[in-house]
Structures are given as structure tokens and as C-alpha cells.
N, C-alpha and C positions, 0 to 999 in steps of 0.2 A: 480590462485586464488581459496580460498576456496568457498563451497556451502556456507556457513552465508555470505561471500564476495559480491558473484553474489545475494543473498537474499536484501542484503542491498541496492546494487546499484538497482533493482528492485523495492523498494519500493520507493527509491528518483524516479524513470520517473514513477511512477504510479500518486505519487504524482503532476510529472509536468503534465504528460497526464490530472489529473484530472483538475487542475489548468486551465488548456486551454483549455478543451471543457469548463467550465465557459465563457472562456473571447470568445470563439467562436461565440459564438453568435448563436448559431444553425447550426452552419459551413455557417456564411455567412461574417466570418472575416478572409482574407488568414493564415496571421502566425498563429494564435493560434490555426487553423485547422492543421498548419503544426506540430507544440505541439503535439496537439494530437495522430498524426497517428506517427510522432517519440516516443513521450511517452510512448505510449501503447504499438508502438512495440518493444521496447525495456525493457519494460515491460516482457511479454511473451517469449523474446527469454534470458533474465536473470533466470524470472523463471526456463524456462528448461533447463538452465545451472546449477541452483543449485540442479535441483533434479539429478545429477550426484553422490551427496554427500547425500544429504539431504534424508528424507522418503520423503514421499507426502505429510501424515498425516500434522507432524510438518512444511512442508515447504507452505503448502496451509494455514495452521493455522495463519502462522506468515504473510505470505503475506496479507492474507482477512485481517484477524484481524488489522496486525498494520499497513495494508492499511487504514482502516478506519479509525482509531484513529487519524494516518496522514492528512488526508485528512479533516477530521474534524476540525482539528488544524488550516489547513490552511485557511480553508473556515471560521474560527473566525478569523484569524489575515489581512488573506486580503481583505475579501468581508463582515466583520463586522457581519457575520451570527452569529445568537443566538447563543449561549452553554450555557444552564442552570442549573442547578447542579443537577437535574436528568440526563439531557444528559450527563455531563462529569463524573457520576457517571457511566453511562453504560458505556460509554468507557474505564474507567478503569476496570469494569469487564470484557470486550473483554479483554485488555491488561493484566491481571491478569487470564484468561482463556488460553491465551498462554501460560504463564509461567508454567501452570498445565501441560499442552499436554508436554511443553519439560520434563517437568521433572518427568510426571509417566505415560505419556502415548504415545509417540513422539517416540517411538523406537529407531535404532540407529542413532547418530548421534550428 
């Protein structure tokens, strides 16, 4: 698998890690504690599967960033959280701040 490969499947469990520390409850819910510590760790050991390929730059760019964006997404479609059009407006600036880094500033890759 490519480094965008393992980038991608990293930001879907970053996504569920975040999802489930939500529904955790301050970890005092079993499964979504277990979410969490699958989520996350498989989070991190994607990451540094994709920095095999990837820079750091660009591949911490695209994770933070379209982590958040992600994550934001979710938290408006499953737990009804605000997104305002200032807020979806900075998230598109994160998501449009990646696309810079890849493309003049992101090195190779």
C-alpha cells in the first residue's frame, strides 16, 4: 500500500477514535473506550506507515488538518454539534491550507 493509502485509512480510525472517546463517557463506557484505544492506535501506527513514503511536513499536514475537518463533520452529523458558517468556513481554510502544503510546499511526494 501506498503512503496516501495508509494516510487515508489513518484518518478513518482517527475519526472513529474520536467518535468514541464522545460516546466514552470519560471512559467509563467499555466499548467505546475500546474505540478509542483501537482508534487511536491504529491511528499512529498508520501514520508512521505513511511517513515510509510521505514527508512529515505534508503527511502531518494532511492528518492534523483533514483530521479536524473530519472530525468536525462528524460531530455535526452524529452528536448534532453546531457548525456555523464561520466555523465551516475555517475548516475549509485548514482543508484548502493542505492542498497549498501539497502543492508548493509538501516536498516530495
Amino acid at each position: 500500500m501506498s503512503g496516501w493509502g495508509y494516510l487515508a485509512l489513518a484518518l478513518i480510525f482517527e475519526v472513529v477514535g474520536a467518535v468514541s472517546l464522545k460516546a466514552s463517557g470519560g471512559f467509563t463506557r467499555f466499548w467505546p473506550t475500546v474505540g478509542v484505544v483501537v482508534g487511536y492506535g491504529l491511528t499512529f501506527y498508520l501514520v508512521a506507515l505513511s511517513l515510509r513514503d510521505l514527508p512529515l511536513s505534508l503527511a502531518y499536514a494532511v492528518w492534523a488538518g483533514g483530521g479536524t475537518a473530519l472530525v468536525a463533520l462528524a460531530g455535526w452529523l452524529l452528536y448534532r454539534e453546531a457548525l456555523t458558517g464561520m466555523a465551516a468556513l475555517g475548516l475549509a481554510l485548514v482543508v484548502i491550507g493542505i492542498f497549498l502544503i501539497k502543492g508548493f510546499g509538501g516536498g516530495e511526494g
